[in-house]
Predicted model as a PDB file, atoms N, CA, C, CB and O in Angstrom, pLDDT in the B-factor column:
MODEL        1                                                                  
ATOM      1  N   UNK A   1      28.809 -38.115 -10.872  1.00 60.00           N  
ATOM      2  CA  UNK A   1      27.533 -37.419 -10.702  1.00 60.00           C  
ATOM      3  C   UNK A   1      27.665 -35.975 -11.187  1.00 60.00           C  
ATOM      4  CB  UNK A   1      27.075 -37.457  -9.217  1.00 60.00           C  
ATOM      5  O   UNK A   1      28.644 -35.245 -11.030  1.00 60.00           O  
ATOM      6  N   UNK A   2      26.400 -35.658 -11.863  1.00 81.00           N  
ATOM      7  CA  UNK A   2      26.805 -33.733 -12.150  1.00 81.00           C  
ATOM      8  C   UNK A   2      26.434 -33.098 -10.963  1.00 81.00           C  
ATOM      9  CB  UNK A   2      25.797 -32.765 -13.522  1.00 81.00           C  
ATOM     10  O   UNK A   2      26.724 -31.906 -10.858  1.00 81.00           O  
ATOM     11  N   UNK A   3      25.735 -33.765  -9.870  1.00 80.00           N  
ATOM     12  CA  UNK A   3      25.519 -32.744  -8.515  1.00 80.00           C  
ATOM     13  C   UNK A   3      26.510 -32.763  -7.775  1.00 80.00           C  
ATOM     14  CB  UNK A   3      24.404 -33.031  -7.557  1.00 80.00           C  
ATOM     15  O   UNK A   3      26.815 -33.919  -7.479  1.00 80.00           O  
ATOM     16  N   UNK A   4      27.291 -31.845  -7.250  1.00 75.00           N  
ATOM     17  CA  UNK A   4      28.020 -31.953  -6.356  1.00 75.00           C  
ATOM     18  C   UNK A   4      27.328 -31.972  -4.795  1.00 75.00           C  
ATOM     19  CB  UNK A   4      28.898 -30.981  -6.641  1.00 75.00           C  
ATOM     20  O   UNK A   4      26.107 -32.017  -4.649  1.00 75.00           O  
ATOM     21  N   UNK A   5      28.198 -31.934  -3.752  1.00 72.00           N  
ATOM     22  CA  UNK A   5      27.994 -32.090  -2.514  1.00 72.00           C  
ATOM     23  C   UNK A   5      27.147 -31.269  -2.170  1.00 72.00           C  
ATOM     24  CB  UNK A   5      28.959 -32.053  -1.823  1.00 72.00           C  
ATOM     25  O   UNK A   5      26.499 -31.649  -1.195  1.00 72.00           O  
ATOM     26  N   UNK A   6      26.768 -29.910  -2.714  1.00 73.00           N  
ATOM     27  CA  UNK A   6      26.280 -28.883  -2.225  1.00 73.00           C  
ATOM     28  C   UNK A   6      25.044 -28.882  -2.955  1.00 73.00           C  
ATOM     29  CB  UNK A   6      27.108 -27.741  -2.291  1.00 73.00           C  
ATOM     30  O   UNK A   6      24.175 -28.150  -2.481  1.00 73.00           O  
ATOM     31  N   UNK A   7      24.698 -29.650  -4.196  1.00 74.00           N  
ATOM     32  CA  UNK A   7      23.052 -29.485  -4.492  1.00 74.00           C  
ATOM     33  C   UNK A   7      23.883 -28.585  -5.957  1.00 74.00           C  
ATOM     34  CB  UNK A   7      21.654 -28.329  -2.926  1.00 74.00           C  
ATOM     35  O   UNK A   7      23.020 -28.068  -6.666  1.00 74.00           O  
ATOM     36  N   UNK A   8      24.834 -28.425  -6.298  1.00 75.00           N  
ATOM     37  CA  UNK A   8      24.944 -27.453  -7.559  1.00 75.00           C  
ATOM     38  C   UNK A   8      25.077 -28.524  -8.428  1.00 75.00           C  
ATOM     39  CB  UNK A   8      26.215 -26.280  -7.662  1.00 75.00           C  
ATOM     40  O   UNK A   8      25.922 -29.400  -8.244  1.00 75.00           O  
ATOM     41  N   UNK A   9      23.837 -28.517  -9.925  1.00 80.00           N  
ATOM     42  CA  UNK A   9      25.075 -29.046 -10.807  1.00 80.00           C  
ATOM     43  C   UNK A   9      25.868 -28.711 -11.678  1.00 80.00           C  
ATOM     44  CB  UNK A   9      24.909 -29.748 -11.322  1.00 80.00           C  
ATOM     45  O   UNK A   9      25.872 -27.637 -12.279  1.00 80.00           O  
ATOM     46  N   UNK A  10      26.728 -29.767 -11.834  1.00 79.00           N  
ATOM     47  CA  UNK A  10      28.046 -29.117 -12.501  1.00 79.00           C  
ATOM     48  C   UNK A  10      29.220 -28.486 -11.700  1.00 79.00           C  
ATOM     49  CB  UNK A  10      27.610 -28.017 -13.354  1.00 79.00           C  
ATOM     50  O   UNK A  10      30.357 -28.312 -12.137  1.00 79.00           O  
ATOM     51  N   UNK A  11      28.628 -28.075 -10.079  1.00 75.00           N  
ATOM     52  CA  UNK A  11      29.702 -27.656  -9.517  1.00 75.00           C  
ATOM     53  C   UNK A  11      30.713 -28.360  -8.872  1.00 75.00           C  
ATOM     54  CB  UNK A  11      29.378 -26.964  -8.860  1.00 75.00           C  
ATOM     55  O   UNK A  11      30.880 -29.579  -8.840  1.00 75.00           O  
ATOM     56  N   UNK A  12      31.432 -27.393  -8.313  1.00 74.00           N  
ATOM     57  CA  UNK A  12      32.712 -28.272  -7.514  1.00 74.00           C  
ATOM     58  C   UNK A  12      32.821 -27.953  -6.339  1.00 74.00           C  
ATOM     59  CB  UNK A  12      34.129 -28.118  -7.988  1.00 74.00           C  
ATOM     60  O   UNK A  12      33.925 -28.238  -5.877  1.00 74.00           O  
ATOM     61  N   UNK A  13      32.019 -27.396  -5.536  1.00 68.00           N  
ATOM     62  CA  UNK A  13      31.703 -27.899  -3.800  1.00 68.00           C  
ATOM     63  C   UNK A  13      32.393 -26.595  -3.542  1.00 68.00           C  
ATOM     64  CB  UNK A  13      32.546 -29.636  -2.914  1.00 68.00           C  
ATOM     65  O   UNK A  13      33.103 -26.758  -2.551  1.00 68.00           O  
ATOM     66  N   UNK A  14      32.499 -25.345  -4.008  1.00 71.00           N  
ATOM     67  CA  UNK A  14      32.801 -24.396  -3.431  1.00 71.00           C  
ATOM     68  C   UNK A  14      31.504 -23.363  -3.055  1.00 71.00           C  
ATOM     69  CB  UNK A  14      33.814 -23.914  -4.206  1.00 71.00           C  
ATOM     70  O   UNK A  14      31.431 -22.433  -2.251  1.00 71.00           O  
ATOM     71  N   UNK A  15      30.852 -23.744  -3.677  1.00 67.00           N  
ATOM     72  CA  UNK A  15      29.044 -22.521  -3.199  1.00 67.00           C  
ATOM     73  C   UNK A  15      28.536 -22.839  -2.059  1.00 67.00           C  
ATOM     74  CB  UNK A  15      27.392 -22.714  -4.242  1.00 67.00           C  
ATOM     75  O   UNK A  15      27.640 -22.070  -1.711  1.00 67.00           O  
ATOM     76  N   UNK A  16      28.839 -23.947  -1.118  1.00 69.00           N  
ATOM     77  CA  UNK A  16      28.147 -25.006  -0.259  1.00 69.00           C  
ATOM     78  C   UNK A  16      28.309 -23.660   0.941  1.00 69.00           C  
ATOM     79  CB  UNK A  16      29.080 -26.901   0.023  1.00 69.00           C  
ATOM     80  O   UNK A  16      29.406 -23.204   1.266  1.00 69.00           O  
ATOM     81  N   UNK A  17      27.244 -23.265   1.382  1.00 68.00           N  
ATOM     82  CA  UNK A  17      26.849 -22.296   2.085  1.00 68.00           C  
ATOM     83  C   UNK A  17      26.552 -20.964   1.392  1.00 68.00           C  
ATOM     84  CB  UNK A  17      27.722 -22.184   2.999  1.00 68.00           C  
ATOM     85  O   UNK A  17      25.996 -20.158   2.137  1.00 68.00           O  
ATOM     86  N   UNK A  18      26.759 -20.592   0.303  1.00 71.00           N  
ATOM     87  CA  UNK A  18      26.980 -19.193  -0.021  1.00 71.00           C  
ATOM     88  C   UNK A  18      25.157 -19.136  -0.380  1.00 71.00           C  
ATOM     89  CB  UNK A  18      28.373 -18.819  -1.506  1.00 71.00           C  
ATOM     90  O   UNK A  18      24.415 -20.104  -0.547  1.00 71.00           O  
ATOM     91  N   UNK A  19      24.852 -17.871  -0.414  1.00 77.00           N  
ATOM     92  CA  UNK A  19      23.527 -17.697  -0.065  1.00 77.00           C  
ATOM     93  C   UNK A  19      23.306 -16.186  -1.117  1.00 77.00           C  
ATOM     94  CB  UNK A  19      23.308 -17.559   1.847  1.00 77.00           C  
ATOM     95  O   UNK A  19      24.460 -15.817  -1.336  1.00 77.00           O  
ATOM     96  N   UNK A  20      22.777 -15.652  -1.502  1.00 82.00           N  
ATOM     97  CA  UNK A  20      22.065 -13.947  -1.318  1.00 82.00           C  
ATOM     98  C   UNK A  20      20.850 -14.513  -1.204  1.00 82.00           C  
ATOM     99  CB  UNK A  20      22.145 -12.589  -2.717  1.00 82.00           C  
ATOM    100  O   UNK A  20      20.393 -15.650  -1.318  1.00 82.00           O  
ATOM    101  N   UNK A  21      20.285 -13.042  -0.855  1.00 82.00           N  
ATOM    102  CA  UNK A  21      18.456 -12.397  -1.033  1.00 82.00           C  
ATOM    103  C   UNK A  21      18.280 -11.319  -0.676  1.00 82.00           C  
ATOM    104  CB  UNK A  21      17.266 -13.013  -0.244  1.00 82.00           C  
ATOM    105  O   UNK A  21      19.159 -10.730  -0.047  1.00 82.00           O  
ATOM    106  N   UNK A  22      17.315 -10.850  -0.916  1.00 82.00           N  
ATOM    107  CA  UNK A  22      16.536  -9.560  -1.491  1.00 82.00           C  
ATOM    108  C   UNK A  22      15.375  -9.764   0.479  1.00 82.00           C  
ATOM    109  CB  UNK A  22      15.308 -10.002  -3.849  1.00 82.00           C  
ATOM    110  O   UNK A  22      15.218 -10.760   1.185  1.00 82.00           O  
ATOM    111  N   UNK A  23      15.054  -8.852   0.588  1.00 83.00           N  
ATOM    112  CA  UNK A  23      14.368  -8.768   1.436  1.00 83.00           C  
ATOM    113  C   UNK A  23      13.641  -7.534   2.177  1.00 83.00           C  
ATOM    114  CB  UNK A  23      14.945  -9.324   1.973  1.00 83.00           C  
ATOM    115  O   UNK A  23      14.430  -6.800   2.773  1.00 83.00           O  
ATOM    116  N   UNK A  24      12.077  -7.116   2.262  1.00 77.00           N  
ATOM    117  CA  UNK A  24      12.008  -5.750   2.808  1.00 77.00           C  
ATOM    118  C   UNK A  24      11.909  -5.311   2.017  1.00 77.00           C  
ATOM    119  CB  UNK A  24      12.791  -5.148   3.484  1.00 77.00           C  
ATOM    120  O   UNK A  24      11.639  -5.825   0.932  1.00 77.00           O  
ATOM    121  N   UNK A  25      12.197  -3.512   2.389  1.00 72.00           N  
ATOM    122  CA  UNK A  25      12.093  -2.513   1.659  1.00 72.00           C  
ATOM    123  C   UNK A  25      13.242  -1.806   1.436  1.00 72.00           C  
ATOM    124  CB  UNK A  25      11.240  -1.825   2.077  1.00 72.00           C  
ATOM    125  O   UNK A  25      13.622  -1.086   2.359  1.00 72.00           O  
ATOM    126  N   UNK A  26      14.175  -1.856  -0.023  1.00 79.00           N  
ATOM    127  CA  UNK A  26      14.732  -3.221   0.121  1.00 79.00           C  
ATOM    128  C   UNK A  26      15.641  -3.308   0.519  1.00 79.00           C  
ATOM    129  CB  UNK A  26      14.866  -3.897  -0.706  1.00 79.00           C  
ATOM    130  O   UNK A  26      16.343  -2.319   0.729  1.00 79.00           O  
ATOM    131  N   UNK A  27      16.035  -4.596   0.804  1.00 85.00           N  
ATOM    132  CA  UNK A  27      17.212  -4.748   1.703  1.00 85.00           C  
ATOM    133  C   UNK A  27      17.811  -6.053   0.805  1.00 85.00           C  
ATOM    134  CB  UNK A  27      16.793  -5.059   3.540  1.00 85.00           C  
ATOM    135  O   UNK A  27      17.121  -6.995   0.416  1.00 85.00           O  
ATOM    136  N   UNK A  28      19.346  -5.871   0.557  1.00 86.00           N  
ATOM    137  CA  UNK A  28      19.799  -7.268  -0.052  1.00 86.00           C  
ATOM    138  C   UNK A  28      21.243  -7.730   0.415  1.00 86.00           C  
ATOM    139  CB  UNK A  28      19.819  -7.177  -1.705  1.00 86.00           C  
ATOM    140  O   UNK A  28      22.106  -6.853   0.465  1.00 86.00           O  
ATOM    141  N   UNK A  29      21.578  -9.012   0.756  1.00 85.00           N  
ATOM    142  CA  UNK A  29      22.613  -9.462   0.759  1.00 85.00           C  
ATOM    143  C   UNK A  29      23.446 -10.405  -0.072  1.00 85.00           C  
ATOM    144  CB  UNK A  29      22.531  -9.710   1.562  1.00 85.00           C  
ATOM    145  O   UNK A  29      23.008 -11.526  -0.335  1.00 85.00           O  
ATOM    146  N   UNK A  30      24.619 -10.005  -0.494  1.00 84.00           N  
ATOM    147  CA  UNK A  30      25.491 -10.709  -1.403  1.00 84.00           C  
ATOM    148  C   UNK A  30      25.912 -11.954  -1.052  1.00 84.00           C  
ATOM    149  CB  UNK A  30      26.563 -10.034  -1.650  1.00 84.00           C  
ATOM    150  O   UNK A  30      25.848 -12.333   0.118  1.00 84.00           O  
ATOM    151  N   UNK A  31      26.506 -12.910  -2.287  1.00 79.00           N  
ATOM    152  CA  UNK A  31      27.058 -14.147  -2.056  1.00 79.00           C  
ATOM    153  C   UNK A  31      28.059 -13.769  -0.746  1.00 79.00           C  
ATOM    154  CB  UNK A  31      27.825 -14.769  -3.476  1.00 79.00           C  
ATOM    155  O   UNK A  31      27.736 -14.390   0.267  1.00 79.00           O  
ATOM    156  N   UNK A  32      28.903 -13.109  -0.627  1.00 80.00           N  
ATOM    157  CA  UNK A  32      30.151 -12.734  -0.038  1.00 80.00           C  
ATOM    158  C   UNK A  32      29.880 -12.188   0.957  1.00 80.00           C  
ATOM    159  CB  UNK A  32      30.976 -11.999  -0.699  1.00 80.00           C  
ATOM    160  O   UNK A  32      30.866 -11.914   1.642  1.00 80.00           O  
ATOM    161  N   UNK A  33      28.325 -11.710   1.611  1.00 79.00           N  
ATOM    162  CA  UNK A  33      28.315 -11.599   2.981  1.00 79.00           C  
ATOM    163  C   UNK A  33      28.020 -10.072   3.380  1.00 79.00           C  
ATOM    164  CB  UNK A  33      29.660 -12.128   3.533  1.00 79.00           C  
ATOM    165  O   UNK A  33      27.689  -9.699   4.505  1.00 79.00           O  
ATOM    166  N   UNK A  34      28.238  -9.094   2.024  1.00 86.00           N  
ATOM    167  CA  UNK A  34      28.377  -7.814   2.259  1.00 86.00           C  
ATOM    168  C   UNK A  34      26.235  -7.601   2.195  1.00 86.00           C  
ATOM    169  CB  UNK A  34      29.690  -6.915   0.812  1.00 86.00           C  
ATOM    170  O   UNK A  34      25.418  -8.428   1.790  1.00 86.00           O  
ATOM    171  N   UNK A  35      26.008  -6.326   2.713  1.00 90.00           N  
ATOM    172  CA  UNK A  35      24.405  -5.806   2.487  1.00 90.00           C  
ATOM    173  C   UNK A  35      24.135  -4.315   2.278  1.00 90.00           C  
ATOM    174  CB  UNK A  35      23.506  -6.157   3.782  1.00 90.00           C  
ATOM    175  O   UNK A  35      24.377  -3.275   2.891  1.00 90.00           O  
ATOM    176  N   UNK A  36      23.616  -4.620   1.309  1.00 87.00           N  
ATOM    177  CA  UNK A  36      23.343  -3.296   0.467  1.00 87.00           C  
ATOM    178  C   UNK A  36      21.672  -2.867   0.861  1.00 87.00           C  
ATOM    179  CB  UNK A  36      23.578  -3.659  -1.444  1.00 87.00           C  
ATOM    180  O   UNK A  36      20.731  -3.615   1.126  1.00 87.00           O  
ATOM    181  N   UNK A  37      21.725  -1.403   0.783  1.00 87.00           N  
ATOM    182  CA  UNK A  37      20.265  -1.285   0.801  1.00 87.00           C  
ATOM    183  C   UNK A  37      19.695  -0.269  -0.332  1.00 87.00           C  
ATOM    184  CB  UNK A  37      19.833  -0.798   2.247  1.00 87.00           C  
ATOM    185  O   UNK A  37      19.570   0.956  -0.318  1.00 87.00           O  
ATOM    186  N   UNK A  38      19.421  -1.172  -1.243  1.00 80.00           N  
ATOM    187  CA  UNK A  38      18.692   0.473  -2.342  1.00 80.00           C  
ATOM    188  C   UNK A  38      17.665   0.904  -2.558  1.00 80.00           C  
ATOM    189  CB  UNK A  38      18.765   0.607  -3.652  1.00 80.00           C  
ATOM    190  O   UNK A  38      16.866   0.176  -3.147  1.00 80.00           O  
ATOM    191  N   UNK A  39      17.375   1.882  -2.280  1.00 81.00           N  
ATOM    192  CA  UNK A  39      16.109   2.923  -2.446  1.00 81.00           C  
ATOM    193  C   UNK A  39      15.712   3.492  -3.992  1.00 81.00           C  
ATOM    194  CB  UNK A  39      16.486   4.310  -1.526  1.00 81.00           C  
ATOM    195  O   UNK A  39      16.353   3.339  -5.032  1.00 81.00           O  
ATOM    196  N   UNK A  40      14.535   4.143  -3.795  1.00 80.00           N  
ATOM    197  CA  UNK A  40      14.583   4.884  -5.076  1.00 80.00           C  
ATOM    198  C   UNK A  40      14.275   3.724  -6.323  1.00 80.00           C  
ATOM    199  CB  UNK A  40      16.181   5.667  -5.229  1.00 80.00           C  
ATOM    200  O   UNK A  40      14.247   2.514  -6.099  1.00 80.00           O  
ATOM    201  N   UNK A  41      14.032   4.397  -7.795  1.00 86.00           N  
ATOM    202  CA  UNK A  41      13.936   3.398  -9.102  1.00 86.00           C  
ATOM    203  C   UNK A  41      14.787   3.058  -9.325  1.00 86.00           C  
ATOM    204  CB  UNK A  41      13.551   3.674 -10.237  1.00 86.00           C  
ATOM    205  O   UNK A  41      15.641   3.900  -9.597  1.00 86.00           O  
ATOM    206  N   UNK A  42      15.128   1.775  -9.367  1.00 85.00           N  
ATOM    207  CA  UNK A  42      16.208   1.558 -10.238  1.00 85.00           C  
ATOM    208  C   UNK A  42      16.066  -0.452 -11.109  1.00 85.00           C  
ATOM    209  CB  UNK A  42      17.807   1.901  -8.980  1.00 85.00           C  
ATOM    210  O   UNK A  42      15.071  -1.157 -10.941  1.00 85.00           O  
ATOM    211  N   UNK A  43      16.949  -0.764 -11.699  1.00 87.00           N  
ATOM    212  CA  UNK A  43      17.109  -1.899 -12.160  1.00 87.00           C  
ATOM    213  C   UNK A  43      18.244  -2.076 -11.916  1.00 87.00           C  
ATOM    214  CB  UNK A  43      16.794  -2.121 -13.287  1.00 87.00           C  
ATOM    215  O   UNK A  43      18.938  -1.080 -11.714  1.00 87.00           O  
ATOM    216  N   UNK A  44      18.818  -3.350 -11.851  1.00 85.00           N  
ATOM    217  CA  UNK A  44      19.957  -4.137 -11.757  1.00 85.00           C  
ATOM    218  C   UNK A  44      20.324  -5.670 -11.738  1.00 85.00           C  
ATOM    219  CB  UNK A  44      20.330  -3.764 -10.866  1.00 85.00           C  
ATOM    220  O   UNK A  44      19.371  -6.351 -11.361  1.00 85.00           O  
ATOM    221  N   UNK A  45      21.063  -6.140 -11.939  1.00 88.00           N  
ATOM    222  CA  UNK A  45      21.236  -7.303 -12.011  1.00 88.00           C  
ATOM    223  C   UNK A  45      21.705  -7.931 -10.774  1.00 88.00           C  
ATOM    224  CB  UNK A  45      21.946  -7.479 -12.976  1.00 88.00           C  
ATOM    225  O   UNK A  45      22.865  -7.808 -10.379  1.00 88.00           O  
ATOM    226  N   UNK A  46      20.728  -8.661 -10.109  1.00 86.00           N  
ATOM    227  CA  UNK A  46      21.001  -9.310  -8.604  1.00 86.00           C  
ATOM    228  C   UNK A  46      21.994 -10.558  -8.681  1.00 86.00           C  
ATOM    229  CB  UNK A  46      19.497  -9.888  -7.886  1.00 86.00           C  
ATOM    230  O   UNK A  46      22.932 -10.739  -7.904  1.00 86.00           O  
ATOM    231  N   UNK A  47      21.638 -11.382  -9.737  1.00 87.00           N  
ATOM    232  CA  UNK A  47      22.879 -12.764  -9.645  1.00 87.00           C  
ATOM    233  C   UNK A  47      22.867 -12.702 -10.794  1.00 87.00           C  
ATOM    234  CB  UNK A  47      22.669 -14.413  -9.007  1.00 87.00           C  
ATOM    235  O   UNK A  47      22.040 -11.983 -11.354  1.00 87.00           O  
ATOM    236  N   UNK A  48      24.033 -13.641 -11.688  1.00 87.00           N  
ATOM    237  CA  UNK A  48      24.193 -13.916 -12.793  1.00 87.00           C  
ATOM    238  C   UNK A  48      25.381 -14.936 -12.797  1.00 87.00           C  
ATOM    239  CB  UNK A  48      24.298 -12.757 -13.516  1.00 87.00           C  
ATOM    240  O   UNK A  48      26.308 -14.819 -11.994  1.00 87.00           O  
ATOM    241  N   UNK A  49      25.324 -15.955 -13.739  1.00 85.00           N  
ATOM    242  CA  UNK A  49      26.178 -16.903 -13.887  1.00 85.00           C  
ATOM    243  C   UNK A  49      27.009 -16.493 -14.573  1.00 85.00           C  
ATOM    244  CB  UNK A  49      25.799 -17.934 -14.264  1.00 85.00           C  
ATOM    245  O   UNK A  49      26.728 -16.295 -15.756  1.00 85.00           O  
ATOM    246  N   UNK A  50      28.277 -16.226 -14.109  1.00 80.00           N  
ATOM    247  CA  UNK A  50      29.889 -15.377 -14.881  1.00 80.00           C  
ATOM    248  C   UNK A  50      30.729 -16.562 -15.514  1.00 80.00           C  
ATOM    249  CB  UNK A  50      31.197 -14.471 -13.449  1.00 80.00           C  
ATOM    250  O   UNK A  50      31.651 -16.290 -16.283  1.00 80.00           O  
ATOM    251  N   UNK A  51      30.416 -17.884 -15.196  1.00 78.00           N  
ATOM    252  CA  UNK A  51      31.253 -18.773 -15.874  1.00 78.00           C  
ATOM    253  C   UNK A  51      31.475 -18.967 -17.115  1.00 78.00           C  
ATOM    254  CB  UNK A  51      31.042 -19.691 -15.609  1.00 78.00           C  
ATOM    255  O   UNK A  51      30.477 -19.154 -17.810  1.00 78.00           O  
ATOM    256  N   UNK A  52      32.157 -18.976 -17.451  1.00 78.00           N  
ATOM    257  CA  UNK A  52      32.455 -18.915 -19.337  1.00 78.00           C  
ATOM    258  C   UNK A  52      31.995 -20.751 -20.124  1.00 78.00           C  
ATOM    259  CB  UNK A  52      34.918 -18.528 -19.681  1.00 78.00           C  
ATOM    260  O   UNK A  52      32.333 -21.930 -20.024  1.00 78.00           O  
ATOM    261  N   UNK A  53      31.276 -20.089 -20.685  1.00 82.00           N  
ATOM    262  CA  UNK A  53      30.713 -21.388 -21.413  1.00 82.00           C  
ATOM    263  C   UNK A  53      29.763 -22.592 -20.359  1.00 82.00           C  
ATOM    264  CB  UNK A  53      32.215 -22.225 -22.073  1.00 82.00           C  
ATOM    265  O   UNK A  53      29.790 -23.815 -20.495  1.00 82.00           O  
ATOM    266  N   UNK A  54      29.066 -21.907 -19.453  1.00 78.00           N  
ATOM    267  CA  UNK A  54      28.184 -22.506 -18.884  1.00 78.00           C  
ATOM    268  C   UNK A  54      27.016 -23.349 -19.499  1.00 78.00           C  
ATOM    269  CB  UNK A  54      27.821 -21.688 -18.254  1.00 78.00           C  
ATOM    270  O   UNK A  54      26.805 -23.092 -20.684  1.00 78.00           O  
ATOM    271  N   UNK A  55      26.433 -24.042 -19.089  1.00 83.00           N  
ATOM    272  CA  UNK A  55      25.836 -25.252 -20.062  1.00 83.00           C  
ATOM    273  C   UNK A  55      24.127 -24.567 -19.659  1.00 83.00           C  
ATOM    274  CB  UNK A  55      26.317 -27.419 -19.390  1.00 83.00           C  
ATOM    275  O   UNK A  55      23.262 -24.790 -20.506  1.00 83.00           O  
ATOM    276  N   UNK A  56      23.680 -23.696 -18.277  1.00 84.00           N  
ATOM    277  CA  UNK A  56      22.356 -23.265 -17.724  1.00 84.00           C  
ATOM    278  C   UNK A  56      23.068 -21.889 -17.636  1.00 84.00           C  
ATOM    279  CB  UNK A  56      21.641 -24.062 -16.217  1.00 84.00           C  
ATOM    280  O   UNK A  56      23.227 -21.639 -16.441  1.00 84.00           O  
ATOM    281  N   UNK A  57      23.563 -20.892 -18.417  1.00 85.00           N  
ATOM    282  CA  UNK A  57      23.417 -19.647 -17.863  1.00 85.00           C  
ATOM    283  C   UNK A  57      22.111 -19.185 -17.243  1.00 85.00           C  
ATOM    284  CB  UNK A  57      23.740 -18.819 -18.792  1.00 85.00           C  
ATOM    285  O   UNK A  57      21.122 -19.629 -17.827  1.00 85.00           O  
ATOM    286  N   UNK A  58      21.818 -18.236 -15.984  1.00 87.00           N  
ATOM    287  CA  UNK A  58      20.866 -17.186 -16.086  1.00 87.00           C  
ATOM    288  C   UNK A  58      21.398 -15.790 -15.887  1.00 87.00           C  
ATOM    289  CB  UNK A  58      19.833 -17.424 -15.151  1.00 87.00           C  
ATOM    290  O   UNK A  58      22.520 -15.285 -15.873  1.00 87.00           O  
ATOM    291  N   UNK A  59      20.514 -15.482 -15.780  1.00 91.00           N  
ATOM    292  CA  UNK A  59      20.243 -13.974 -14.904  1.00 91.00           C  
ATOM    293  C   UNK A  59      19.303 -13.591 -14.136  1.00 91.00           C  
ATOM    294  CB  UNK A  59      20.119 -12.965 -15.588  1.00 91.00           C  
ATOM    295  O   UNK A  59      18.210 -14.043 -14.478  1.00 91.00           O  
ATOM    296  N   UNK A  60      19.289 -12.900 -13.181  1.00 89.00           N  
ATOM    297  CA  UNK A  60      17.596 -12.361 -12.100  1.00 89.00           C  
ATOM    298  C   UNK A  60      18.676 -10.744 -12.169  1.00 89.00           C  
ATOM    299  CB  UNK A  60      17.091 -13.540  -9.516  1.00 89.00           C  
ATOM    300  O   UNK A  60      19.827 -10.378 -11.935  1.00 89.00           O  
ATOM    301  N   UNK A  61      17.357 -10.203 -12.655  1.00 90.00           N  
ATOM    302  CA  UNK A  61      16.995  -8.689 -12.760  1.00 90.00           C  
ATOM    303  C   UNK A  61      16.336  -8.452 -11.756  1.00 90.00           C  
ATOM    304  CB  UNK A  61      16.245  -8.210 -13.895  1.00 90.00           C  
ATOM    305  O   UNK A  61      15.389  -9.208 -11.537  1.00 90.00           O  
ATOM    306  N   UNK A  62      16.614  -7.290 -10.768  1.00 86.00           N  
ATOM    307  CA  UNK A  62      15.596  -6.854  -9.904  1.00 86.00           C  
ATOM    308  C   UNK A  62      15.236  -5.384 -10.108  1.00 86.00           C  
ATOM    309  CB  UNK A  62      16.002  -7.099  -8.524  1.00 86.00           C  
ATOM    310  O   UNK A  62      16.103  -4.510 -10.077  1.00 86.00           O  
ATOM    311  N   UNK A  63      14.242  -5.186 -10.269  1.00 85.00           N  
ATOM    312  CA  UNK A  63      13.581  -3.778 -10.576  1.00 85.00           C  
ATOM    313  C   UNK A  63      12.457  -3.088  -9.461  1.00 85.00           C  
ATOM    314  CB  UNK A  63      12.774  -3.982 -12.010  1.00 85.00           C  
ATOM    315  O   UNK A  63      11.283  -3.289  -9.150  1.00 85.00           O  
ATOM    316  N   UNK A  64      13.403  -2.286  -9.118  1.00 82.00           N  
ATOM    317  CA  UNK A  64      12.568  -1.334  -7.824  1.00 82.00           C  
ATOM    318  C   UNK A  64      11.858  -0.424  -8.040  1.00 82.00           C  
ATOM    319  CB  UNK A  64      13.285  -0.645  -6.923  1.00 82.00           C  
ATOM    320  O   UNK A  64      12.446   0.492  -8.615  1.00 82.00           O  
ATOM    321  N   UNK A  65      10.304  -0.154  -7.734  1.00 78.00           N  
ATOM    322  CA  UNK A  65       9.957   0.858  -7.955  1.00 78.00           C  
ATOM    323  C   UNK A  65       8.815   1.756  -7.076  1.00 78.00           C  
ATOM    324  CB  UNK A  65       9.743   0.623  -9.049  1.00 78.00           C  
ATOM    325  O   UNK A  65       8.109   1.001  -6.407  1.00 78.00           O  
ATOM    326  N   UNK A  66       8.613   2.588  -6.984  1.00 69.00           N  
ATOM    327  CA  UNK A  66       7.923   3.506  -5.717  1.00 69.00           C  
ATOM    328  C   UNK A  66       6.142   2.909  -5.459  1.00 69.00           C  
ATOM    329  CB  UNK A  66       7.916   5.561  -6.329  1.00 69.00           C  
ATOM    330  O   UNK A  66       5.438   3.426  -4.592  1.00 69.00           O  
TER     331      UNK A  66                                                      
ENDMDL                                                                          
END                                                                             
């Protein structure tokens, strides 16, 4: 199967819980559990697929502004 246990495909059952989101004004939490809060304008890149030669790369840009 290309889904693994966790709903990824292509993966290999290590994401199975891992989570972020964005939330508020703003408020965000990482795959890894840490939470950031940024104010002010800015842009950045919230997730991105780092795997080398991925078959669905993306990216989500989040852009804050007053």
């Amino acid at each position: 199967s290309i889904v693994d246990e966790c709903g990824v495909c292509y993966g290999d059952g290590s994401s199975c819980g891992k989570v972020c989101y964005a939330s508020g004004d703003p408020h965000y939490s990482s795959f890894d559990g840490h939470k950031y809060d940024f104010m002010g304008q800015c842009s950045y890149v919230f997730a991105s697929d780092c795997r080398t030669g991925s078959r669905d790369p993306f990216t989500v840009i989040v852009t804050n502004s007053k």
